[in-house]
C-alpha positions, -999 to 999 in steps of 0.1 A, spaced: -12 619 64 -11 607 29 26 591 17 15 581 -17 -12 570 -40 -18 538 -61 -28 554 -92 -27 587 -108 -62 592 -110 -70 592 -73 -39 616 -66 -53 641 -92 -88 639 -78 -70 648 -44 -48 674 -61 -83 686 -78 -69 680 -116 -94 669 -141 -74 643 -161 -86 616 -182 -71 595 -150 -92 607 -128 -125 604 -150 -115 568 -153 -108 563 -113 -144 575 -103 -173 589 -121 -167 627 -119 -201 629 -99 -186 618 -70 -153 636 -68 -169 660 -39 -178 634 -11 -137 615 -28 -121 645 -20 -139 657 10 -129 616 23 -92 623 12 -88 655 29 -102 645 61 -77 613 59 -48 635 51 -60 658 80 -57 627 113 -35 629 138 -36 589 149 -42 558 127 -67 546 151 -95 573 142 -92 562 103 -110 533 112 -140 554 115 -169 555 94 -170 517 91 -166 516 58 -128 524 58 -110 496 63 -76 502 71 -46 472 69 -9 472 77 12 466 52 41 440 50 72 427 41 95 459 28 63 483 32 62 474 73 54 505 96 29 514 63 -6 511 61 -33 511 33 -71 525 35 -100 515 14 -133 539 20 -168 529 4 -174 564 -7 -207 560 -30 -231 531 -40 -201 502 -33 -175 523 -52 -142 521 -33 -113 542 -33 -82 521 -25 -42 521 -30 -36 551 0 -3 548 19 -2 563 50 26 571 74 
Protein backbone atom coordinates (compact mmCIF):
# COMPACT_ATOMS: atom_id res chain seq x y z
CA UNK A 1 0.00 0.00 0.00
CA UNK A 2 0.83 3.56 -0.47
CA UNK A 3 2.87 5.29 2.84
CA UNK A 4 3.35 8.60 1.31
CA UNK A 5 3.80 10.70 -1.71
CA UNK A 6 6.73 12.99 -2.99
CA UNK A 7 4.71 15.83 -4.01
CA UNK A 8 1.34 17.13 -3.49
CA UNK A 9 0.31 16.96 -6.86
CA UNK A 10 0.46 13.23 -7.35
CA UNK A 11 -1.29 12.64 -3.89
CA UNK A 12 -4.28 14.83 -5.04
CA UNK A 13 -4.39 13.09 -8.47
CA UNK A 14 -4.77 9.87 -6.20
CA UNK A 15 -7.08 11.61 -3.78
CA UNK A 16 -8.96 12.84 -7.23
CA UNK A 17 -8.55 16.75 -6.30
CA UNK A 18 -8.11 19.04 -9.11
CA UNK A 19 -5.42 21.51 -7.76
CA UNK A 20 -3.15 23.63 -9.48
CA UNK A 21 -0.54 20.84 -8.09
CA UNK A 22 -1.86 18.27 -9.75
CA UNK A 23 -2.20 20.16 -13.20
CA UNK A 24 1.42 20.84 -12.84
CA UNK A 25 2.42 16.98 -11.89
CA UNK A 26 0.83 15.55 -15.15
CA UNK A 27 -1.19 16.95 -17.89
CA UNK A 28 -4.76 16.50 -16.79
CA UNK A 29 -5.31 14.18 -19.91
CA UNK A 30 -3.69 11.51 -18.38
CA UNK A 31 -4.98 11.57 -14.79
CA UNK A 32 -7.33 8.33 -15.71
CA UNK A 33 -4.64 5.63 -16.75
CA UNK A 34 -2.32 7.93 -13.22
CA UNK A 35 -4.97 7.03 -11.12
CA UNK A 36 -6.11 3.80 -12.39
CA UNK A 37 -1.82 2.87 -11.92
CA UNK A 38 -2.05 4.28 -8.34
CA UNK A 39 -4.93 2.38 -7.29
CA UNK A 40 -3.87 -0.82 -8.51
CA UNK A 41 -0.37 -0.09 -6.63
CA UNK A 42 -2.17 0.76 -3.47
CA UNK A 43 -4.38 -2.41 -4.04
CA UNK A 44 -0.95 -5.35 -3.92
CA UNK A 45 -0.59 -7.66 -1.53
CA UNK A 46 3.48 -8.45 -2.11
CA UNK A 47 6.19 -6.06 -3.42
CA UNK A 48 7.23 -8.59 -5.86
CA UNK A 49 4.08 -8.19 -8.29
CA UNK A 50 4.82 -4.22 -8.47
CA UNK A 51 7.52 -5.07 -10.64
CA UNK A 52 5.03 -5.86 -13.21
CA UNK A 53 4.30 -3.99 -16.24
CA UNK A 54 8.00 -3.47 -16.91
CA UNK A 55 7.83 -0.07 -16.83
CA UNK A 56 7.65 0.16 -13.02
CA UNK A 57 10.68 0.08 -11.57
CA UNK A 58 10.63 -0.35 -8.08
CA UNK A 59 14.07 0.33 -5.63
CA UNK A 60 14.68 -0.07 -1.97
CA UNK A 61 15.30 2.63 -0.19
CA UNK A 62 18.27 3.36 2.29
CA UNK A 63 19.91 4.68 5.01
CA UNK A 64 16.98 5.90 7.68
CA UNK A 65 14.24 5.05 4.99
CA UNK A 66 15.52 0.98 5.08
CA UNK A 67 12.48 -1.62 5.01
CA UNK A 68 11.00 1.38 2.36
CA UNK A 69 10.72 1.22 -1.11
CA UNK A 70 10.08 3.72 -4.04
CA UNK A 71 8.12 3.06 -7.53
CA UNK A 72 8.52 4.97 -10.74
CA UNK A 73 5.74 3.78 -13.54
CA UNK A 74 5.97 5.16 -17.26
CA UNK A 75 2.37 5.91 -17.42
CA UNK A 76 2.05 7.86 -20.99
CA UNK A 77 4.50 8.83 -23.82
CA UNK A 78 7.81 8.68 -21.25
CA UNK A 79 5.93 10.67 -18.56
CA UNK A 80 6.84 9.06 -15.15
CA UNK A 81 5.14 9.21 -11.97
CA UNK A 82 7.76 8.91 -9.23
CA UNK A 83 8.32 9.76 -5.37
CA UNK A 84 5.73 6.60 -4.05
CA UNK A 85 6.74 5.11 -0.67
CA UNK A 86 5.55 1.96 -0.06
CA UNK A 87 5.44 -0.20 3.00
Amino acid sequence: MIKSFRDKGTEDIFDRKNTKEARNTCPQQIWRVAQRKLDQINGVVSLDSLKIPPGNVLEALKDNRKGQHCIRITISSGFVLCGLTMV
